[in-house]
PDB file of N, CA, C and O in Angstrom:
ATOM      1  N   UNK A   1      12.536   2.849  19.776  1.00  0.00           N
ATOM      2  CA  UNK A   1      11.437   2.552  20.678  1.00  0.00           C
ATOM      3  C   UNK A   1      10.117   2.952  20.036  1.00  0.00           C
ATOM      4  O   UNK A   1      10.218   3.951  19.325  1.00  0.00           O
ATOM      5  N   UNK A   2       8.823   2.378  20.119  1.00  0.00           N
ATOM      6  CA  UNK A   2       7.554   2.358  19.604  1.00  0.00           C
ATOM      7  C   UNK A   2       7.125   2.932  20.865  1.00  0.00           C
ATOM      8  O   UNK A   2       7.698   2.965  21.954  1.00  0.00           O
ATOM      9  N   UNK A   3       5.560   3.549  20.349  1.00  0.00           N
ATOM     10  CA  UNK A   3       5.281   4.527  21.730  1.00  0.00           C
ATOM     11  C   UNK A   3       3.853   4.321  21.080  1.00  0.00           C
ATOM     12  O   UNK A   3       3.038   4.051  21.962  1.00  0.00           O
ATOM     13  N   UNK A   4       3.318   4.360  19.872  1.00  0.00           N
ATOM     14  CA  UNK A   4       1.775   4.266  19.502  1.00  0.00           C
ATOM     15  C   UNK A   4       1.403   3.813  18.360  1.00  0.00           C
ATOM     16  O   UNK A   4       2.427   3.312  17.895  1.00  0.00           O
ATOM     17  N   UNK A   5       0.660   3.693  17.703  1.00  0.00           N
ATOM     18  CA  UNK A   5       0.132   3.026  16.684  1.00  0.00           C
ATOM     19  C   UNK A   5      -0.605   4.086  15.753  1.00  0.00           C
ATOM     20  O   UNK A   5      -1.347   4.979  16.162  1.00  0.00           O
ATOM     21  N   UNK A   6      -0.181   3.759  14.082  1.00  0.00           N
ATOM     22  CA  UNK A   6      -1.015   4.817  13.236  1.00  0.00           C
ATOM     23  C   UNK A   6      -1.591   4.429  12.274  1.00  0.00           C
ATOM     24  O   UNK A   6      -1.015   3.466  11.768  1.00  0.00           O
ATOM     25  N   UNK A   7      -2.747   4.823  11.617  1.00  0.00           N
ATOM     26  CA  UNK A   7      -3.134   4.152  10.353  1.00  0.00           C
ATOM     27  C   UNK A   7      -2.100   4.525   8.895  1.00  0.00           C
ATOM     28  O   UNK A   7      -1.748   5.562   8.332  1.00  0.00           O
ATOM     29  N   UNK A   8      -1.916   3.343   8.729  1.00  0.00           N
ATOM     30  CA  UNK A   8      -2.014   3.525   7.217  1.00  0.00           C
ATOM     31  C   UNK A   8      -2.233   2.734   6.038  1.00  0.00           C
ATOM     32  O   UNK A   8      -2.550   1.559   6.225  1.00  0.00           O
ATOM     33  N   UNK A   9      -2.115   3.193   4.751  1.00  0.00           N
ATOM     34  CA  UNK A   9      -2.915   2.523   3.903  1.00  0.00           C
ATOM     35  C   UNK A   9      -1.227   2.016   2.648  1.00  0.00           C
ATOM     36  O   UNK A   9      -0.475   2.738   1.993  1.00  0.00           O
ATOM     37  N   UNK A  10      -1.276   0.501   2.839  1.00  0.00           N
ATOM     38  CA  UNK A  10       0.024  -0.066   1.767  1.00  0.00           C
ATOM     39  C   UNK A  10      -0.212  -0.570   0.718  1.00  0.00           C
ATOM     40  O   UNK A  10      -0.713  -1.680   0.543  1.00  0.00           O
ATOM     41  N   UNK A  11       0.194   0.354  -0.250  1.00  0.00           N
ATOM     42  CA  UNK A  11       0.160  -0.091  -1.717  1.00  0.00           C
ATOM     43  C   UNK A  11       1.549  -1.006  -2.155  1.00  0.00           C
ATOM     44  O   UNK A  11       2.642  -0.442  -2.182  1.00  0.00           O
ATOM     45  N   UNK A  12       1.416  -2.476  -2.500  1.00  0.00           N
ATOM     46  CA  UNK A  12       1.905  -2.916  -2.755  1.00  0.00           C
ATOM     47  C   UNK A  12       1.884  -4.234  -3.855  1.00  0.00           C
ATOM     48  O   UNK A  12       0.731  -4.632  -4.026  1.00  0.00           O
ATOM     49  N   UNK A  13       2.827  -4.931  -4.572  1.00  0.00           N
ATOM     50  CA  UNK A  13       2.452  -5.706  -5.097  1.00  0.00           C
ATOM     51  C   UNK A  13       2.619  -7.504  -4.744  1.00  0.00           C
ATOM     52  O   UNK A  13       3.764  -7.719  -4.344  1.00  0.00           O
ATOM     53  N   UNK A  14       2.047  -8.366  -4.782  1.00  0.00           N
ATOM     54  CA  UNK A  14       2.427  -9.687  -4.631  1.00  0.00           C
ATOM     55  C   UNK A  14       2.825 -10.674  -5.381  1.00  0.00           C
ATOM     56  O   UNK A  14       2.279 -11.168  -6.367  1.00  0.00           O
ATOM     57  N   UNK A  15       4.291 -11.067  -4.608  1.00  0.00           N
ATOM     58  CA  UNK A  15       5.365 -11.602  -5.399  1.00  0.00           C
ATOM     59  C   UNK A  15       4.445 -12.739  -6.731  1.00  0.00           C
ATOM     60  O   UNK A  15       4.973 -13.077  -7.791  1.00  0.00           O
ATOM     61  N   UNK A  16       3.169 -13.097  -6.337  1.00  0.00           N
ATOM     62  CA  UNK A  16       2.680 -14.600  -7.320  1.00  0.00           C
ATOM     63  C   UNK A  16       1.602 -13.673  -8.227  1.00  0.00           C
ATOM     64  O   UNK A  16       0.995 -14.243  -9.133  1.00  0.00           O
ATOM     65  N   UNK A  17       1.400 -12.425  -8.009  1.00  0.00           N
ATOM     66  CA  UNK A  17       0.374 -11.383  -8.823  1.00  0.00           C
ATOM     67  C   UNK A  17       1.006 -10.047  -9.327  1.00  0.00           C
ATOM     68  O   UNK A  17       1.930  -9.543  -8.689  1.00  0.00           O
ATOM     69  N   UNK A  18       0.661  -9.634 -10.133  1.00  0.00           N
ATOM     70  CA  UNK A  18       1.246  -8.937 -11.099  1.00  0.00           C
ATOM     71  C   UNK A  18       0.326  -6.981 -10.291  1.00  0.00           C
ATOM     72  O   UNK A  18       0.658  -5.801 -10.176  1.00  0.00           O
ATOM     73  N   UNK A  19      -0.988  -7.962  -9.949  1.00  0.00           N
ATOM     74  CA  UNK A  19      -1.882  -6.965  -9.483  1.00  0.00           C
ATOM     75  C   UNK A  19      -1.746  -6.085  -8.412  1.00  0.00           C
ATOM     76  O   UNK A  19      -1.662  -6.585  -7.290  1.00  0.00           O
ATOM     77  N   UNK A  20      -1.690  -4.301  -8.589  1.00  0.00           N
ATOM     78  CA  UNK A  20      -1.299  -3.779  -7.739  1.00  0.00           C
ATOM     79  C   UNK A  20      -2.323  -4.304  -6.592  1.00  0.00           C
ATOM     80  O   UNK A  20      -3.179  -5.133  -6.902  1.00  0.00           O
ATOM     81  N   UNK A  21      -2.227  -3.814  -5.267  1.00  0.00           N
ATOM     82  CA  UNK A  21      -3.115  -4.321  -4.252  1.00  0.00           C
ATOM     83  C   UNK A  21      -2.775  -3.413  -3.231  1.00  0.00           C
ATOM     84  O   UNK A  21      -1.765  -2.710  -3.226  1.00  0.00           O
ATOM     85  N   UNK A  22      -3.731  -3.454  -2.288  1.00  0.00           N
ATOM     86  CA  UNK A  22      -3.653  -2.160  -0.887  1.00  0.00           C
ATOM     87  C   UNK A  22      -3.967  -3.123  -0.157  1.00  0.00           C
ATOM     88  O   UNK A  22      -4.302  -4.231  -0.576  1.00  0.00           O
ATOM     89  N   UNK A  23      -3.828  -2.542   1.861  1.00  0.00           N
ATOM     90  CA  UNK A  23      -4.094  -2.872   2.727  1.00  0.00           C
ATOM     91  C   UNK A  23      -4.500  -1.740   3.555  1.00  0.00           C
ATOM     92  O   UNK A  23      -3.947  -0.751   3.075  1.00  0.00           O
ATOM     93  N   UNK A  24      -5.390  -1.320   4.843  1.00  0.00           N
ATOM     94  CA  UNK A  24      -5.696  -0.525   5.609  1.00  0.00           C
ATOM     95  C   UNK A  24      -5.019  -1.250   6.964  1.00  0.00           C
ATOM     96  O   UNK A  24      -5.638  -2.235   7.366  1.00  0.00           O
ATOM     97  N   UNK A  25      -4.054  -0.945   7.562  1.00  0.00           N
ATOM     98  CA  UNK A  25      -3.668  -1.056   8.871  1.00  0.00           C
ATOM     99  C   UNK A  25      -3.172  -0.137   9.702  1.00  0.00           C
ATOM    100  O   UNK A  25      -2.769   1.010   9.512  1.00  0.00           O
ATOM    101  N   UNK A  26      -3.302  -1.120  11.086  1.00  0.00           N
ATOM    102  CA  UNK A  26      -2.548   0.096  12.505  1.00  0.00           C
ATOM    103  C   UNK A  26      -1.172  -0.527  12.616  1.00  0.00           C
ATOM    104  O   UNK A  26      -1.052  -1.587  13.231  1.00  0.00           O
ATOM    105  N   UNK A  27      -0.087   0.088  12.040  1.00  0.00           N
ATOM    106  CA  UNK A  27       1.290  -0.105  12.737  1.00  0.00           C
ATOM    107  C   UNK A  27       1.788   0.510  13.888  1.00  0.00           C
ATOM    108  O   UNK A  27       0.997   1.238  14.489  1.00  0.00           O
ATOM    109  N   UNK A  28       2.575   0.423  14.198  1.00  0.00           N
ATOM    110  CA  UNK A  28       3.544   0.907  15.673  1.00  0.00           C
ATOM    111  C   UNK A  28       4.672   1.986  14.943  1.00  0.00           C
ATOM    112  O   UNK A  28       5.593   1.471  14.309  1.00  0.00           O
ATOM    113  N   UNK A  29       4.618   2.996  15.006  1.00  0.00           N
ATOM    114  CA  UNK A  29       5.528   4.425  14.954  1.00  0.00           C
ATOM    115  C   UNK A  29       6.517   4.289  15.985  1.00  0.00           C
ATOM    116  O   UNK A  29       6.339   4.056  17.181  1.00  0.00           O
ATOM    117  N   UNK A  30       7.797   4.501  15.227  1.00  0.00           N
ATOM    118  CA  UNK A  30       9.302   4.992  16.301  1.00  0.00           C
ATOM    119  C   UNK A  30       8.199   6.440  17.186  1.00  0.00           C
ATOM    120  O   UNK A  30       7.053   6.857  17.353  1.00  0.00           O
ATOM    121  N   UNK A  31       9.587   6.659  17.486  1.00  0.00           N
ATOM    122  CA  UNK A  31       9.843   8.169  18.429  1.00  0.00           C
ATOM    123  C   UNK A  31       9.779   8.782  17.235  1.00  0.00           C
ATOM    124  O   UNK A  31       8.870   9.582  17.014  1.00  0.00           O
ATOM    125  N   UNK A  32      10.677   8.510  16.349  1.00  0.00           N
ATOM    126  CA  UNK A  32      10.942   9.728  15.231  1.00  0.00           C
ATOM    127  C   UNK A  32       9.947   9.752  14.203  1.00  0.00           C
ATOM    128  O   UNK A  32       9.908  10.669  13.383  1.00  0.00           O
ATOM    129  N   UNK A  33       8.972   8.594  14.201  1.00  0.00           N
ATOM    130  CA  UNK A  33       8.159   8.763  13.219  1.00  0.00           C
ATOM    131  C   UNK A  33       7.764   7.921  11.835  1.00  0.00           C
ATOM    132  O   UNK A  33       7.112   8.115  10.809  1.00  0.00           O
ATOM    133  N   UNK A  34       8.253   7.275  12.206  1.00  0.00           N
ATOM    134  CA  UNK A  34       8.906   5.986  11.224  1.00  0.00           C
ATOM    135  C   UNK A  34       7.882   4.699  11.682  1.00  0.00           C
ATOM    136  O   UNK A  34       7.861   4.248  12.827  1.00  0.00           O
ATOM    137  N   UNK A  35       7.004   4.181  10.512  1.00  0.00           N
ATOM    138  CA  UNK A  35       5.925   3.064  10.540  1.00  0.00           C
ATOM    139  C   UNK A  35       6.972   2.013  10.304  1.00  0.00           C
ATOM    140  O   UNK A  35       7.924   1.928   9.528  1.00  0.00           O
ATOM    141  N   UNK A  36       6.314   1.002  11.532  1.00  0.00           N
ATOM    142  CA  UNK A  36       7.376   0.065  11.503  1.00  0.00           C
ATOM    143  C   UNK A  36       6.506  -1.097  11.241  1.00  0.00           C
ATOM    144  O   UNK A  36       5.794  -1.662  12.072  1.00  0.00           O
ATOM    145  N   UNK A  37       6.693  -1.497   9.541  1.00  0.00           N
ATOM    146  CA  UNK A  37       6.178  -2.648   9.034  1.00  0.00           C
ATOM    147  C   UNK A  37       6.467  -4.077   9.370  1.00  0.00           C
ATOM    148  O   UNK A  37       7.354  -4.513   8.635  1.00  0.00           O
ATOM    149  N   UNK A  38       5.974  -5.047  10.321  1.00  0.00           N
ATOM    150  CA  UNK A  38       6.777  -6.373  10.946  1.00  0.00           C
ATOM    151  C   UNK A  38       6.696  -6.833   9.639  1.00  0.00           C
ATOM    152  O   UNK A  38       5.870  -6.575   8.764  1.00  0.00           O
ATOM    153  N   UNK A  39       8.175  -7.921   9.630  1.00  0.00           N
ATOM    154  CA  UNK A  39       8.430  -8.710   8.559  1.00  0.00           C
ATOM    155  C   UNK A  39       6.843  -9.289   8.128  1.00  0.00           C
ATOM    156  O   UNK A  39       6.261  -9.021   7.077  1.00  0.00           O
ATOM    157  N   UNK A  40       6.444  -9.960   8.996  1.00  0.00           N
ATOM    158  CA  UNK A  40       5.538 -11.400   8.769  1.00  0.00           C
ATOM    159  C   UNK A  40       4.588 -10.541   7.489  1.00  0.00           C
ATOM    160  O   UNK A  40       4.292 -11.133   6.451  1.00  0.00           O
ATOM    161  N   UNK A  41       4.183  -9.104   7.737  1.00  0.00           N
ATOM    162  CA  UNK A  41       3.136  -8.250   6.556  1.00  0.00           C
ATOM    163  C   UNK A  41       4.217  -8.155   5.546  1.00  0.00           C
ATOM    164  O   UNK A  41       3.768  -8.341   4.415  1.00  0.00           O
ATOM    165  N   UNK A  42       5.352  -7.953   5.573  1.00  0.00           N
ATOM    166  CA  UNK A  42       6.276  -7.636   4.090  1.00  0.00           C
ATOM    167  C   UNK A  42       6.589  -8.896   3.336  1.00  0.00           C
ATOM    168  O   UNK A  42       7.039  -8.948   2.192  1.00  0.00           O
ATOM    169  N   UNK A  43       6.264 -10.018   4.208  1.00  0.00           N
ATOM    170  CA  UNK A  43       6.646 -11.319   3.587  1.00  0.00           C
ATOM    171  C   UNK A  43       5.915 -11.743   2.303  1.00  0.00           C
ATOM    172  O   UNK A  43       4.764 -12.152   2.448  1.00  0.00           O
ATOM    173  N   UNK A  44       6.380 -11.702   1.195  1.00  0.00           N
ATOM    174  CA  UNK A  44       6.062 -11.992  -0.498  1.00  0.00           C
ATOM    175  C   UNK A  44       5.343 -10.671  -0.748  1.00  0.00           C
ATOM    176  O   UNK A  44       4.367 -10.653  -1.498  1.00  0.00           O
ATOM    177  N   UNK A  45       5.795  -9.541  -0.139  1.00  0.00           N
ATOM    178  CA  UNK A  45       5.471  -8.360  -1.056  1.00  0.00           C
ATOM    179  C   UNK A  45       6.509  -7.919  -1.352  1.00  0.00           C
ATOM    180  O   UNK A  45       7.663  -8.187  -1.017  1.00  0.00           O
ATOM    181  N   UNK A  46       5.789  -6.756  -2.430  1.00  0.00           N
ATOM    182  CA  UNK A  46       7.065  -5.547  -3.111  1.00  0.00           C
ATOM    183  C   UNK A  46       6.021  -4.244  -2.659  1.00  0.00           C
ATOM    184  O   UNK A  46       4.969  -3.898  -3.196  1.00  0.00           O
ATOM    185  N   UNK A  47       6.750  -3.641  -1.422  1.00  0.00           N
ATOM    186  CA  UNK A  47       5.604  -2.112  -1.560  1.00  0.00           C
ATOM    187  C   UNK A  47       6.389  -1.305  -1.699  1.00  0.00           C
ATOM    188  O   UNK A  47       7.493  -0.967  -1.272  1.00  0.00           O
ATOM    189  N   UNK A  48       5.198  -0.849  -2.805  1.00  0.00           N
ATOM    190  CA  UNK A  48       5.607   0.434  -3.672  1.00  0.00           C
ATOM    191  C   UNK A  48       4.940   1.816  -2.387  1.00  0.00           C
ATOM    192  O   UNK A  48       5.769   2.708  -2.204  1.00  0.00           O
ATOM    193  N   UNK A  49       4.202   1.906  -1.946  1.00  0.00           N
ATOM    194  CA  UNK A  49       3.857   3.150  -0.792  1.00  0.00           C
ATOM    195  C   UNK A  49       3.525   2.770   0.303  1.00  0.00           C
ATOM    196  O   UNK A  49       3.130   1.610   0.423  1.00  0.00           O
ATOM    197  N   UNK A  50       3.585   3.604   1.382  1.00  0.00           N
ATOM    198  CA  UNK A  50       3.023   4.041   2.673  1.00  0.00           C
ATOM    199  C   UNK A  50       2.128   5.096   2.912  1.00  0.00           C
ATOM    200  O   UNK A  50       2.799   6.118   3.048  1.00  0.00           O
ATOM    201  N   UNK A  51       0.996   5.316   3.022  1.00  0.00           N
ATOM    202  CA  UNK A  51       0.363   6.492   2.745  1.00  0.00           C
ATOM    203  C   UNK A  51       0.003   6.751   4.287  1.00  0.00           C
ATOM    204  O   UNK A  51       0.112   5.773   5.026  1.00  0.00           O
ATOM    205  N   UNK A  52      -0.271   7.545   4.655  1.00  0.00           N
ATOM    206  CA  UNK A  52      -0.610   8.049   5.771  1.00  0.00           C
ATOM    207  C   UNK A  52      -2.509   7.770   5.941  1.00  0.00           C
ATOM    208  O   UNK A  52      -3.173   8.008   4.932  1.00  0.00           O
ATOM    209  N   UNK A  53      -3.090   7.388   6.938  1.00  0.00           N
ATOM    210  CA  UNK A  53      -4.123   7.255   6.886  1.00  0.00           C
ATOM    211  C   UNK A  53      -4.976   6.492   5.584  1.00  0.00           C
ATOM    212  O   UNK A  53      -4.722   6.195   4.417  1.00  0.00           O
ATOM    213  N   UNK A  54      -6.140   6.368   6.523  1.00  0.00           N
ATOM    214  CA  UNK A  54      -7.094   5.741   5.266  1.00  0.00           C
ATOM    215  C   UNK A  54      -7.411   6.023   4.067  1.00  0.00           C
ATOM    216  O   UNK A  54      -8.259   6.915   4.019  1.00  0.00           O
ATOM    217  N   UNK A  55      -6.870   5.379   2.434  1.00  0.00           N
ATOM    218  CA  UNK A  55      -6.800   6.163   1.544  1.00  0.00           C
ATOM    219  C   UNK A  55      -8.177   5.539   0.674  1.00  0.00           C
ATOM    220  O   UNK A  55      -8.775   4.715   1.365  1.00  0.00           O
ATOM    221  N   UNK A  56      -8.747   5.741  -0.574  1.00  0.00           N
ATOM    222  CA  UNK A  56      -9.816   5.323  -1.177  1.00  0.00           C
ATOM    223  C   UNK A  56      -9.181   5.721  -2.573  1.00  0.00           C
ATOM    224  O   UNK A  56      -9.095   6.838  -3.083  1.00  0.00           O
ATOM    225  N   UNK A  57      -8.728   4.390  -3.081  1.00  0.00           N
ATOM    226  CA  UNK A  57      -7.951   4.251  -4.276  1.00  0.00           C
ATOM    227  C   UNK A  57      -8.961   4.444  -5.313  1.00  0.00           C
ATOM    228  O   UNK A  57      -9.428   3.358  -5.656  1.00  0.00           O
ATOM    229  N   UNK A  58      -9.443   5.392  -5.905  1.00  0.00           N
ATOM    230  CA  UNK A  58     -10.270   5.087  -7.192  1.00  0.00           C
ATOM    231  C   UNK A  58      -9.989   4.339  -8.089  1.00  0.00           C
ATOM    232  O   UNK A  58     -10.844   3.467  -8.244  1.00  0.00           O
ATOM    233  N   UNK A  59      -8.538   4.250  -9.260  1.00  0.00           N
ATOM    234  CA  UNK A  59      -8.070   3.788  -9.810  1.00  0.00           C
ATOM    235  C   UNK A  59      -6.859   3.718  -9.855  1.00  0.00           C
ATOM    236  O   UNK A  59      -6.127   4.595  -9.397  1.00  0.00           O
ATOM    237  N   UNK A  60      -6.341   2.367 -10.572  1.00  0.00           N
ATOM    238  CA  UNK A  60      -5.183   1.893 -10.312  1.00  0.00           C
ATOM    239  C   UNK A  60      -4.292   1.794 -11.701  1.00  0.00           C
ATOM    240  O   UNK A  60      -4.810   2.203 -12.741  1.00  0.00           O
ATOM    241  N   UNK A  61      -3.503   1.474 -11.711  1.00  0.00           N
ATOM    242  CA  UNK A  61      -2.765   0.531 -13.290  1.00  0.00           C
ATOM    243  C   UNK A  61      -3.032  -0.565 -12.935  1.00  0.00           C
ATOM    244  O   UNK A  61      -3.019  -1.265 -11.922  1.00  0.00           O
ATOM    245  N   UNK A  62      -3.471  -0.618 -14.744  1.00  0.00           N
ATOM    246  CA  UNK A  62      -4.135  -1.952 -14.723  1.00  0.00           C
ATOM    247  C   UNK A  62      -5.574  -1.995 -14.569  1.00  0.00           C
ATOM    248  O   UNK A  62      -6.220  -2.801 -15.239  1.00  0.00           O
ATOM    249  N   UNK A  63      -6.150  -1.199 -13.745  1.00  0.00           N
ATOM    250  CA  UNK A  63      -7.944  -1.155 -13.897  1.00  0.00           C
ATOM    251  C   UNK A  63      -8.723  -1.395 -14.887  1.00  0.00           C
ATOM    252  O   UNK A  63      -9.522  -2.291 -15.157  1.00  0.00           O
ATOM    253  N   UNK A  64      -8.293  -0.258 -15.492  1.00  0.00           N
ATOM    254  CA  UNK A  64      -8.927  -0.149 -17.098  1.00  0.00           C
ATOM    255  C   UNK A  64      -8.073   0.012 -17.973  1.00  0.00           C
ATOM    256  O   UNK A  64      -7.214   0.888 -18.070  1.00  0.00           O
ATOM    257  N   UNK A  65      -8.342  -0.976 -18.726  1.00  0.00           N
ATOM    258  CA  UNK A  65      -7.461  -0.446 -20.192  1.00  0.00           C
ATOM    259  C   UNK A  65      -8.547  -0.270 -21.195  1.00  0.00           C
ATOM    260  O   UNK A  65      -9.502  -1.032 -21.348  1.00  0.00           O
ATOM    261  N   UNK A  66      -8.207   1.190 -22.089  1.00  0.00           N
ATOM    262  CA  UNK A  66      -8.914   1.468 -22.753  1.00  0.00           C
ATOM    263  C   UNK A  66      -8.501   1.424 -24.127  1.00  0.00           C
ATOM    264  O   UNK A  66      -7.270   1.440 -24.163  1.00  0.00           O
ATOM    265  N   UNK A  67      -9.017   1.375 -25.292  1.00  0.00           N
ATOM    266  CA  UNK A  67      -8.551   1.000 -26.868  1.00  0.00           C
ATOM    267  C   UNK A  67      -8.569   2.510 -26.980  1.00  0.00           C
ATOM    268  O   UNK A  67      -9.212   3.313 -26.303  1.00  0.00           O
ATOM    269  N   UNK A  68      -7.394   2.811 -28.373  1.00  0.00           N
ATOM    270  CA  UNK A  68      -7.197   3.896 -28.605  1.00  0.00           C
ATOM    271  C   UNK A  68      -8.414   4.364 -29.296  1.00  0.00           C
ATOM    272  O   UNK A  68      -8.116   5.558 -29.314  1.00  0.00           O
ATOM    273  N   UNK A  69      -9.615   4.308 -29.903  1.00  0.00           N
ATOM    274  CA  UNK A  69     -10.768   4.503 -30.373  1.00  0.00           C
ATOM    275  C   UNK A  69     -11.316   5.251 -29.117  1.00  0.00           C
ATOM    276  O   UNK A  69     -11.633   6.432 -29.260  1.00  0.00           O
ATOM    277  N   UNK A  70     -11.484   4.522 -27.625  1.00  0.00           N
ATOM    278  CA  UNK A  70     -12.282   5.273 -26.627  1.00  0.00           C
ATOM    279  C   UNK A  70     -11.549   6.463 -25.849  1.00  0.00           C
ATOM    280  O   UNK A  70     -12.102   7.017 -24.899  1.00  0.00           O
ATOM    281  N   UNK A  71     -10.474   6.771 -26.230  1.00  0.00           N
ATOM    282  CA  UNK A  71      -9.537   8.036 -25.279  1.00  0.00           C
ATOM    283  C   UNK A  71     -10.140   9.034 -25.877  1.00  0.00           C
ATOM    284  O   UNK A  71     -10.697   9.896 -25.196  1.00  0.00           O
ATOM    285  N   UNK A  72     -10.133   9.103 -27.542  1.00  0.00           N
ATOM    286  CA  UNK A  72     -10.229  10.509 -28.259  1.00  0.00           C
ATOM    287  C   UNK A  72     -11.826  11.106 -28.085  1.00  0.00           C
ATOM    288  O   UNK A  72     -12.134  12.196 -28.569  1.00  0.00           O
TER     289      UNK A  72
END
């Protein structure tokens, strides 16, 4: 049974993009606690997290790639 709604933030990837990608939404929480993602949002993803609340991804894989000349 669902009882309220919580934010969170889904890191995931899309099945036609290689590119990681996020979303900010309100899902519906069990009793026990458990974000209950409806199919229709999981449809042609692969998610890799669930984060709790609104997150602010600085960087990702894949953002920047840097040449071994600019690390050192």
């Amino acid at each position: 049974m669902q009882n309220s709604l919580t934010l969170v933030t889904i890191i995931y990837y899309h099945e036609k993009s290689l590119e990681l990608l996020n979303e900010v939404r309100s899902f519906p929480i069990t009793t026990q606690g458990r974000v209950v993602i409806p199919e229709v949002f999981k449809k042609d993803k692969s998610i890799v997290a669930v984060c709790e609340g609104k997150i602010k991804i600085l960087n990702k894989l894949g953002d920047r790639i840097l040449l071994d000349s600019e690390v050192a």
